[in-house]
C-alpha positions as CSV (number, residue, x, y, z in Angstrom):
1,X,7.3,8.4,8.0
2,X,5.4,5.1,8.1
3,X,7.0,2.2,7.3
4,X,5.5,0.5,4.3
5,X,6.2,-3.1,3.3
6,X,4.4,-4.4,-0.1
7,X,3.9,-8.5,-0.2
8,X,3.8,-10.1,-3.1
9,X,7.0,-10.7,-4.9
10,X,10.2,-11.5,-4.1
11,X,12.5,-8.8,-4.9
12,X,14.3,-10.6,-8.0
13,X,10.6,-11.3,-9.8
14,X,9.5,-8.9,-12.0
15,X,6.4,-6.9,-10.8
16,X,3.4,-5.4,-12.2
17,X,3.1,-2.0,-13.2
18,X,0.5,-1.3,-10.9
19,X,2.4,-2.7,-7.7
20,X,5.5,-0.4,-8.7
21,X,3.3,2.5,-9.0
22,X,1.5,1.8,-6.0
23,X,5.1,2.1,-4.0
24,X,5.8,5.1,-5.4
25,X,2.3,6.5,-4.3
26,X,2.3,5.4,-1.3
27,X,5.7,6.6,-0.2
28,X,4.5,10.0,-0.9
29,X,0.8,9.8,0.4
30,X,1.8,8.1,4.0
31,X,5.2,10.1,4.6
32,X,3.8,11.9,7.3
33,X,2.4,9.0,9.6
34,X,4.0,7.5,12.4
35,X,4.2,3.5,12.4
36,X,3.9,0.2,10.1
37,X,1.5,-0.9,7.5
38,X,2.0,-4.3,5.4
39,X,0.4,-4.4,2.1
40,X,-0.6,-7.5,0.2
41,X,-0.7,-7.9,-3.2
42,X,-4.0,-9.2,-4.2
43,X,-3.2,-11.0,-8.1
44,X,-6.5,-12.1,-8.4
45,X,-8.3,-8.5,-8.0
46,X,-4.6,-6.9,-9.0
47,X,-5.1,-4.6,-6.1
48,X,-4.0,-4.4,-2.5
49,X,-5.2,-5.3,0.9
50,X,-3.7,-3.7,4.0
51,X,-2.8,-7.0,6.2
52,X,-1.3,-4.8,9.7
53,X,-1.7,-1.6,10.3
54,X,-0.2,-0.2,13.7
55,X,-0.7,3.3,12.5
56,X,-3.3,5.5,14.6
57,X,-5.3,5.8,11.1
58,X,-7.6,3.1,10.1
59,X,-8.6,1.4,6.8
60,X,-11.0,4.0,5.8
61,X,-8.6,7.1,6.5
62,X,-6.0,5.0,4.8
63,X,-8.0,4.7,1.5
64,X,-9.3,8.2,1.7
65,X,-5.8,9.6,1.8
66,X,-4.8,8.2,-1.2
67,X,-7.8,10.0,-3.4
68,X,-8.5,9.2,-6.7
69,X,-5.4,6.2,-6.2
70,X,-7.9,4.6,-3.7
71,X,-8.3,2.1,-6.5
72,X,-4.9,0.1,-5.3
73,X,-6.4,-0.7,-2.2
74,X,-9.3,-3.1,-2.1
């Protein structure tokens, strides 16, 4: 399972719905890959950008994977 990290928030502030329900999608989608990706949360577009990614999968695959939730991810 990849390791996800999500920056943005401490984890006392309260967080948007979208970032919540982002975790929870992404926990499922990118259970099966081996490494770390660090997602930032972008306020201004409220979506995210991947800021590391040591996977074997690039940006692209990344995004695809996610299907019609690709809209998280700017």
């Amino acid at each position: 399972m990849a390791k996800l990290e999500l920056r943005g928030y401490l984890p006392h502030e309260d967080k948007p719905e979208k970032f919540e329900k982002f975790r929870k999608i992404a926990s499922e989608i990118y259970n099966e890959i081996d490494g770390h990706i660090i997602f930032s949360w972008e306020e201004k577009f409220e979506q995210f950008d991947i800021i590391e990614n040591n996977t074997k999968i690039d940006y692209i695959d990344l995004k695809n994977m996610l299907g019609n939730d690709s809209k998280y991810l700017i």
